[in-house]
MIZADREN-223314 format. One record per residue (C-alpha): residue in three letters; x, y, z; residue number from 1. Coordinates in Angstrom, 2 decimals. Layout:
<lumbas>
<lumba residu="ALA" xx="X" yy="Y" zz="Z" num="NUM"/>
...
</lumbas>
This chain:
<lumbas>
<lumba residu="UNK" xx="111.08" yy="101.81" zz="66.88" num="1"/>
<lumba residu="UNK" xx="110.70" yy="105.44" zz="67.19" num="2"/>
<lumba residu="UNK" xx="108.20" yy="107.45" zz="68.59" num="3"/>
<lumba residu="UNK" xx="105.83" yy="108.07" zz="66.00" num="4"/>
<lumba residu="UNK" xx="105.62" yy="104.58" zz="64.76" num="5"/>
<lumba residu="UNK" xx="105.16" yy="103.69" zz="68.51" num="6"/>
<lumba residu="UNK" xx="102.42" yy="105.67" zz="68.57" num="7"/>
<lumba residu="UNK" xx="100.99" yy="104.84" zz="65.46" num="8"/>
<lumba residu="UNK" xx="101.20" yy="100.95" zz="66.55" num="9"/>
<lumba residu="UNK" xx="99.39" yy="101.75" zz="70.02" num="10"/>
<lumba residu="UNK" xx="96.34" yy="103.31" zz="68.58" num="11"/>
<lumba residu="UNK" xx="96.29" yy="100.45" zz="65.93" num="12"/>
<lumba residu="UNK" xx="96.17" yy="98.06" zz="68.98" num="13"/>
<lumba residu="UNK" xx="94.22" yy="100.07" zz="70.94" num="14"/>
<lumba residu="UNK" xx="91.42" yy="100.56" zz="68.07" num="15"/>
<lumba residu="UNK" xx="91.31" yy="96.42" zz="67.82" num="16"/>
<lumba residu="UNK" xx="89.04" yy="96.60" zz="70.88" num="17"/>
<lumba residu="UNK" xx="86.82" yy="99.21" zz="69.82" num="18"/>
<lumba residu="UNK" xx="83.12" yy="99.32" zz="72.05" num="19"/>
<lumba residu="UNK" xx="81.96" yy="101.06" zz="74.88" num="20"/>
<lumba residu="UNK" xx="83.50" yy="100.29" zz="78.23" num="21"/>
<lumba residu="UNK" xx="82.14" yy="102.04" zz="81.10" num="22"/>
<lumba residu="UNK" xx="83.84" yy="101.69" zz="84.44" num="23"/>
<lumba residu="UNK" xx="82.22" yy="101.25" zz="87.75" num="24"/>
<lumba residu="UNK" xx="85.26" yy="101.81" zz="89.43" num="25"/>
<lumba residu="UNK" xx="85.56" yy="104.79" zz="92.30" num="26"/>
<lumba residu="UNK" xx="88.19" yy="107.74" zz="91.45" num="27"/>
<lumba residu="UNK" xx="91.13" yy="107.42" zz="93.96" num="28"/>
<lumba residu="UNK" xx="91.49" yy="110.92" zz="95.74" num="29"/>
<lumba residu="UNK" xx="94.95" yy="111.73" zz="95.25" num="30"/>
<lumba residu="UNK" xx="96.95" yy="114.10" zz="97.64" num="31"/>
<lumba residu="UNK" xx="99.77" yy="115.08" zz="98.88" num="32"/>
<lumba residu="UNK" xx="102.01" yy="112.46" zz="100.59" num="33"/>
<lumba residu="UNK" xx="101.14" yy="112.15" zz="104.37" num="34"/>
<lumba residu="UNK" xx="105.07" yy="112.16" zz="106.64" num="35"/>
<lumba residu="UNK" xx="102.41" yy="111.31" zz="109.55" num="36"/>
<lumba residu="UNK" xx="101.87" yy="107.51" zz="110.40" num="37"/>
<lumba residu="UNK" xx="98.21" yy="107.59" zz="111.28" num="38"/>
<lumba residu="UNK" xx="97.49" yy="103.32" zz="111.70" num="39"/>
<lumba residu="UNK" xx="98.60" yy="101.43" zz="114.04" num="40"/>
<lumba residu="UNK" xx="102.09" yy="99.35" zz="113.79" num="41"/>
<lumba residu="UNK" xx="101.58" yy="96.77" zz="116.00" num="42"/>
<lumba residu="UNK" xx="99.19" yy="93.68" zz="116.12" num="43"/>
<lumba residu="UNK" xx="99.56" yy="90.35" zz="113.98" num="44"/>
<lumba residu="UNK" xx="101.94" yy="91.08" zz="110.83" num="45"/>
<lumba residu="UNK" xx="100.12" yy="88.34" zz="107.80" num="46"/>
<lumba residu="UNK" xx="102.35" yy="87.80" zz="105.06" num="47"/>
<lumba residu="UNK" xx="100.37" yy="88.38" zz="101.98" num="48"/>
<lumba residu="UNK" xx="99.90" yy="85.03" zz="99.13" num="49"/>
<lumba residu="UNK" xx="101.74" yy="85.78" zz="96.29" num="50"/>
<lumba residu="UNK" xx="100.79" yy="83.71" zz="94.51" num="51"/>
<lumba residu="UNK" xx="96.94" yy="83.91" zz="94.87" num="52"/>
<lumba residu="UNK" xx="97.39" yy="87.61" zz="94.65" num="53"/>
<lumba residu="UNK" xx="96.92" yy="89.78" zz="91.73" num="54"/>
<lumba residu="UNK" xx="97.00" yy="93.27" zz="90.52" num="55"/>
<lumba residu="UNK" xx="95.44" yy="93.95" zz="87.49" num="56"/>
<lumba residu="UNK" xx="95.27" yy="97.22" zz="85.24" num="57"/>
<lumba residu="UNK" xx="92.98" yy="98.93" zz="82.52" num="58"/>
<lumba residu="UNK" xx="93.85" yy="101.33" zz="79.92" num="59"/>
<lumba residu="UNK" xx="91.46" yy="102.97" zz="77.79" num="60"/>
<lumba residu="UNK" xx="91.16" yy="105.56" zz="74.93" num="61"/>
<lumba residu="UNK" xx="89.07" yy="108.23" zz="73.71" num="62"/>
<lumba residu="UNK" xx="87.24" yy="107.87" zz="76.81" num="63"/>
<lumba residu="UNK" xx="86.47" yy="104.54" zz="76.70" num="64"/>
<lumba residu="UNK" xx="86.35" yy="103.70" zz="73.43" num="65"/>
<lumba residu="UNK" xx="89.15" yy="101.19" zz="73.19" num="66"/>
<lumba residu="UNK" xx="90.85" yy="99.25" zz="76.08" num="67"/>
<lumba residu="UNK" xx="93.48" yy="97.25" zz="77.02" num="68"/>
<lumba residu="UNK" xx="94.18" yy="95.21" zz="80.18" num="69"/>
<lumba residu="UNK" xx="96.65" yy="93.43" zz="81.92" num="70"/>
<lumba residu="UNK" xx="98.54" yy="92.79" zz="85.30" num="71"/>
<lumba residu="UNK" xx="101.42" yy="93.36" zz="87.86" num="72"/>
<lumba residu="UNK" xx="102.86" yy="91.02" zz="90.24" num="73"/>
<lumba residu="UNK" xx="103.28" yy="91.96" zz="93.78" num="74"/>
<lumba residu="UNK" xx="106.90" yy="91.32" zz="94.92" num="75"/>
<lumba residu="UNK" xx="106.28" yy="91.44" zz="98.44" num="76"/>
<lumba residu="UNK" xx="103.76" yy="92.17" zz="101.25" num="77"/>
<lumba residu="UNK" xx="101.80" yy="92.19" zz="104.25" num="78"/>
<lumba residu="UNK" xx="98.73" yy="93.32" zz="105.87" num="79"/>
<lumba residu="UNK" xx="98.23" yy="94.14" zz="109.94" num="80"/>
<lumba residu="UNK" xx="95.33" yy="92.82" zz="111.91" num="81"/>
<lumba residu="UNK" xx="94.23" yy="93.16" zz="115.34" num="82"/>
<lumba residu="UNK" xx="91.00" yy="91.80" zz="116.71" num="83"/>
<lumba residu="UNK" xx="90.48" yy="90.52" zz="112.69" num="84"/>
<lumba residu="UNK" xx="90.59" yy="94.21" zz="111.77" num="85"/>
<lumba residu="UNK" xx="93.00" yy="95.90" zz="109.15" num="86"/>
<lumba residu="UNK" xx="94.76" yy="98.20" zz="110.66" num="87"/>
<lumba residu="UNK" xx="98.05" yy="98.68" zz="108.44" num="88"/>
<lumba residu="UNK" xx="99.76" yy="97.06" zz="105.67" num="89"/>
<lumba residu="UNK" xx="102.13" yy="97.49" zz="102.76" num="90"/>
<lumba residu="UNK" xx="103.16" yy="95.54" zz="99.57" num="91"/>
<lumba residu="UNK" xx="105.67" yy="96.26" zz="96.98" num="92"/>
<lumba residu="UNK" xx="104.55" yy="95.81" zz="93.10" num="93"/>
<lumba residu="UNK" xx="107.41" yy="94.16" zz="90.55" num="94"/>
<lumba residu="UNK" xx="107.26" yy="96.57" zz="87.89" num="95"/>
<lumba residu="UNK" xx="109.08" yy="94.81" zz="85.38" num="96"/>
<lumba residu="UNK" xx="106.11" yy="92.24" zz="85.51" num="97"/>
<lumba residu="UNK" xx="103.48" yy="94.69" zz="83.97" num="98"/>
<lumba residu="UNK" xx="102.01" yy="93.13" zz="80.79" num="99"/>
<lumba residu="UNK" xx="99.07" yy="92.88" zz="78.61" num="100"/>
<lumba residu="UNK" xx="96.18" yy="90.28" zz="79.05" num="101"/>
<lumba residu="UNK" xx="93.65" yy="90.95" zz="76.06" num="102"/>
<lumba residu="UNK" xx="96.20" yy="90.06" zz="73.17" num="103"/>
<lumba residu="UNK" xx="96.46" yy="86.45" zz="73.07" num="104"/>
<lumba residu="UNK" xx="99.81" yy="85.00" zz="72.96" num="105"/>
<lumba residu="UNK" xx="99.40" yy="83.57" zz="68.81" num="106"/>
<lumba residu="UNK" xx="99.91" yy="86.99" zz="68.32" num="107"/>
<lumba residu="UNK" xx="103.46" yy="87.70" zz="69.94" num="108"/>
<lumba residu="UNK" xx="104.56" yy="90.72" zz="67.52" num="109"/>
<lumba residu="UNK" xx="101.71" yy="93.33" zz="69.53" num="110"/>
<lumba residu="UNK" xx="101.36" yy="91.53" zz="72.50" num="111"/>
<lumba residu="UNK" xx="105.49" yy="92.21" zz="72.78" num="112"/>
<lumba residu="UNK" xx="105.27" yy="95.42" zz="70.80" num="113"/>
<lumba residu="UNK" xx="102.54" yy="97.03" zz="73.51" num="114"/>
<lumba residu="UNK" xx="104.20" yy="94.96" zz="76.59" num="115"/>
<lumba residu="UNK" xx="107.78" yy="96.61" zz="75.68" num="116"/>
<lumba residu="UNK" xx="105.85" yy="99.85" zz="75.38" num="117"/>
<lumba residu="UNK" xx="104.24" yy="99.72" zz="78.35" num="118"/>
<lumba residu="UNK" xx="108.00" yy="99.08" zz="80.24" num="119"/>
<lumba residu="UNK" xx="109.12" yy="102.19" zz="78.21" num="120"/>
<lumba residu="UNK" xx="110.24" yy="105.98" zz="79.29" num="121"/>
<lumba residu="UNK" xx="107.11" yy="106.55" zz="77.73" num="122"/>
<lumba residu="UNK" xx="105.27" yy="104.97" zz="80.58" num="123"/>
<lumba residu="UNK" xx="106.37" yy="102.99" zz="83.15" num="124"/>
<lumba residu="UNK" xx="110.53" yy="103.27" zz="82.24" num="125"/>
<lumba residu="UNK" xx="110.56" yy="99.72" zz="84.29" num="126"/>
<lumba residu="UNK" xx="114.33" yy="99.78" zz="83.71" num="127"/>
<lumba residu="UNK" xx="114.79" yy="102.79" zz="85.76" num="128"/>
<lumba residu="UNK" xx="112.17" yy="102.65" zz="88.44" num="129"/>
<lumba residu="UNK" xx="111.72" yy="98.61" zz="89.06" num="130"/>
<lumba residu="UNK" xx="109.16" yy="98.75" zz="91.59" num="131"/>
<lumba residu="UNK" xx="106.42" yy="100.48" zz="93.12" num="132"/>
<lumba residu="UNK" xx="105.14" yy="100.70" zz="96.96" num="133"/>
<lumba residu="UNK" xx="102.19" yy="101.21" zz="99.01" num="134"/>
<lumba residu="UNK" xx="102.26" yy="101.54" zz="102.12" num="135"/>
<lumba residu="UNK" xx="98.94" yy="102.47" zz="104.41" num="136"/>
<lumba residu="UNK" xx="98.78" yy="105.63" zz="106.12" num="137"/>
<lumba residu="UNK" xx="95.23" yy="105.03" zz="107.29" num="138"/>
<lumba residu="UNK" xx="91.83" yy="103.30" zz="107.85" num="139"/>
<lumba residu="UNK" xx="88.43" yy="103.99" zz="108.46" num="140"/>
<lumba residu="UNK" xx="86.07" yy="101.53" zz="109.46" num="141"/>
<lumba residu="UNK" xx="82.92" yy="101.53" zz="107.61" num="142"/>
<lumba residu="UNK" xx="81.32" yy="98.27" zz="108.66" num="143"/>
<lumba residu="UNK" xx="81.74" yy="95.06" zz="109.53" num="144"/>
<lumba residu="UNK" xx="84.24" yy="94.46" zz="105.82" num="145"/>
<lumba residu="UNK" xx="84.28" yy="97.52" zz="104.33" num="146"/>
<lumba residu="UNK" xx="86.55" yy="100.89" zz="104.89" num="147"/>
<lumba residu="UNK" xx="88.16" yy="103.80" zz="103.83" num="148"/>
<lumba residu="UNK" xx="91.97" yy="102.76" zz="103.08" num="149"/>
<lumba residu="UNK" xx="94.27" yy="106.12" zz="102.99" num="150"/>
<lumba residu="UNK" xx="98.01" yy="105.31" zz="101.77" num="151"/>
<lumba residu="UNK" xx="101.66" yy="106.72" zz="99.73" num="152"/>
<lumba residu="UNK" xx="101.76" yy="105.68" zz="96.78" num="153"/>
<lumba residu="UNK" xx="105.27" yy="105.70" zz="95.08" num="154"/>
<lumba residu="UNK" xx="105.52" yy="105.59" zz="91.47" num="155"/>
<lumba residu="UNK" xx="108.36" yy="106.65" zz="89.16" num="156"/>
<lumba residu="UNK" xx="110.12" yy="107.93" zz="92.84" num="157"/>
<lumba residu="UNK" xx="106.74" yy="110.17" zz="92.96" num="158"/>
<lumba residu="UNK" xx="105.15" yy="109.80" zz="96.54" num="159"/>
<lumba residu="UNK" xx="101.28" yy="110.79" zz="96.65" num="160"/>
<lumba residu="UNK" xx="98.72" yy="109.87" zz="99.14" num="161"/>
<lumba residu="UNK" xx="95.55" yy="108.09" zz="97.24" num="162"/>
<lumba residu="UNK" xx="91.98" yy="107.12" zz="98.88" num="163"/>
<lumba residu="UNK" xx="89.91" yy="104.25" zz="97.86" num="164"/>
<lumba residu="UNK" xx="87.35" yy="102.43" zz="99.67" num="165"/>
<lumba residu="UNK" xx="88.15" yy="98.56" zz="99.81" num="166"/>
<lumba residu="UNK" xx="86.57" yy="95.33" zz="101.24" num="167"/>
<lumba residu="UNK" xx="88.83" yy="93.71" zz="104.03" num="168"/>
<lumba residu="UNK" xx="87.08" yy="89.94" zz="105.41" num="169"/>
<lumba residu="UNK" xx="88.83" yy="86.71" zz="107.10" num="170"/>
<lumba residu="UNK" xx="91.92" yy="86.57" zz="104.60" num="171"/>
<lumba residu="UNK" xx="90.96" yy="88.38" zz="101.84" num="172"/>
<lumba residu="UNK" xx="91.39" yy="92.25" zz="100.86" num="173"/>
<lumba residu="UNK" xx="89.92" yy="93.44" zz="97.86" num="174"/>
<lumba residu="UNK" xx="89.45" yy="96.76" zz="95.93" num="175"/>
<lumba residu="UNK" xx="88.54" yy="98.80" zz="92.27" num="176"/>
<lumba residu="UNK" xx="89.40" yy="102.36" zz="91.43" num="177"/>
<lumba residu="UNK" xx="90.98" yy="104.85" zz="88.71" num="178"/>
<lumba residu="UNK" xx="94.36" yy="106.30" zz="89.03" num="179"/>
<lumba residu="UNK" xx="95.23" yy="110.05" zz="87.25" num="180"/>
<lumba residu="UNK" xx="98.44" yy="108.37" zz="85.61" num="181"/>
<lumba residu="UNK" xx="99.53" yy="112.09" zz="84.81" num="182"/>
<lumba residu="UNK" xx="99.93" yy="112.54" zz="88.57" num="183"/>
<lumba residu="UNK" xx="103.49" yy="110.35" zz="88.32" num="184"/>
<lumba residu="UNK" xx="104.13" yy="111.54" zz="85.22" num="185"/>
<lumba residu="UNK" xx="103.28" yy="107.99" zz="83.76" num="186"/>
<lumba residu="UNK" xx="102.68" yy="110.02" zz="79.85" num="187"/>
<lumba residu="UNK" xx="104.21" yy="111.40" zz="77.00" num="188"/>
<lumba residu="UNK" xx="105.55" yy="115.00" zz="78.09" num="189"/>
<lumba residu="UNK" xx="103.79" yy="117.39" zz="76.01" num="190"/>
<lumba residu="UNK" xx="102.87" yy="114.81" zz="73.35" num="191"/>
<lumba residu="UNK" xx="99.57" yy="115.70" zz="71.61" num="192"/>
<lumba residu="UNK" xx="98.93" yy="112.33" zz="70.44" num="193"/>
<lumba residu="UNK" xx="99.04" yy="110.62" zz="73.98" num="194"/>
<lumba residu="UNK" xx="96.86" yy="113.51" zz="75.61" num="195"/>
<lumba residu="UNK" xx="93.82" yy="113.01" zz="73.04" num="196"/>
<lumba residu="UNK" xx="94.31" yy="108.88" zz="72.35" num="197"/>
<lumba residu="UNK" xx="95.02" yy="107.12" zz="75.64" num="198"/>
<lumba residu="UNK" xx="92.81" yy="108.18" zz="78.64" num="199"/>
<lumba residu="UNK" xx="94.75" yy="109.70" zz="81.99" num="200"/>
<lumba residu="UNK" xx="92.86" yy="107.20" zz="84.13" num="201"/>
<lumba residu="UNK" xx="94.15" yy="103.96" zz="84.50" num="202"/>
<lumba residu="UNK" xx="91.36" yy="101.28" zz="86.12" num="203"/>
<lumba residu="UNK" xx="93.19" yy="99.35" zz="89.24" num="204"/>
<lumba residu="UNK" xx="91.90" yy="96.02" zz="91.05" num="205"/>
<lumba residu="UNK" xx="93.68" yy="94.51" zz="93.49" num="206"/>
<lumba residu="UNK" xx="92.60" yy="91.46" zz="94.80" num="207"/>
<lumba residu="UNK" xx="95.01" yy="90.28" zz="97.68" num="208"/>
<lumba residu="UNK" xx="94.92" yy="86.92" zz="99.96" num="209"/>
<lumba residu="UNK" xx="96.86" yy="86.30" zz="102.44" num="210"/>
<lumba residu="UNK" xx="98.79" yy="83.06" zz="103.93" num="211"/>
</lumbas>
């Protein structure tokens, strides 16, 4: 499929969901990647559930117009407690797992066409760059479960430190916010069409549970 049909079939899909979707999510502060280890690395290593864990993603257009939505799976991770407190953590995203949600599988020609997309160079090149990471670089307690998480992000072999604020109680970690996808180059370069059709932020909410 070349390009311009590829495009053409992602605004078709993306126009299927036309209506107004506001997000409530917080705006990650992205920066450059902290070298300095600012949490603590020792205290009680949990293994995070992967399979009650979930990462899930949404893409819109024309500033909200359209959407699309999906998931990731993690590969591997774990979080670091001491006196029930987060205090580190990391987990490793499988890449080639990214897919769409919203088209139902009866319709395998654009739920494949937009999944295949998605794993392109055009976005995530999944062949290339197979995983992602997090790993936390720092936490601020808030209250009693909520905080200030500071970690590298590494995306496309692009390392930038993000900021969210998260909810961290008994065994469960949870969290909403946008991503600037253009900050790891996750676009068309220089493509017209992608810059005024699909949004630059990408809605994140990680949900995490651990064993």
């Amino acid at each position: 499929m070349n390009k311009v049909l590829v495009i053409i079939t992602f605004s078709i899909l993306l126009t299927s969901c036309i209506g107004k979707h506001n997000s409530d999510a917080q705006k990650a502060t992205v920066t450059a990647e902290r070298t300095e280890l600012k949490t603590k690395t020792t205290g009680d290593t949990i293994k995070i559930d992967l399979t009650k864990s979930n990462i899930y993603w949404k893409g819109t257009k024309m500033r909200g117009a359209g959407k699309h939505e999906g998931e990731i799976k993690l590969k591997s991770g774990y979080l670091i407690t001491e006196n029930n407190k987060l205090v580190n953590g990391n987990f490793i995203v499988d890449m080639t797992t990214i897919g769409v949600t919203d088209i139902p599988e009866h319709e395998p020609v654009p739920r494949n066409n937009l999944n295949n997309h998605l794993k392109s160079i055009d976005f995530f090149d999944v062949e290339k760059f197979k995983s992602s990471e997090f790993q936390i670089t720092k936490i601020k307690q808030i209250n009693s479960d909520s905080l200030v998480v500071s970690g590298n992000l590494t995306l496309k072999d692009i390392t930038k430190n993000i900021e969210f604020g998260a909810k961290y109680q008994g065994k469960f970690f949870e969290t909403k916010f946008t991503l600037d996808r253009y900050q790891w180059n996750i676009a068309y370069e220089g493509n017209f069409a992608d810059k005024t059709l699909v949004d630059k932020d990408i809605v994140m909410k990680i949900k995490l549970e651990t064993e």
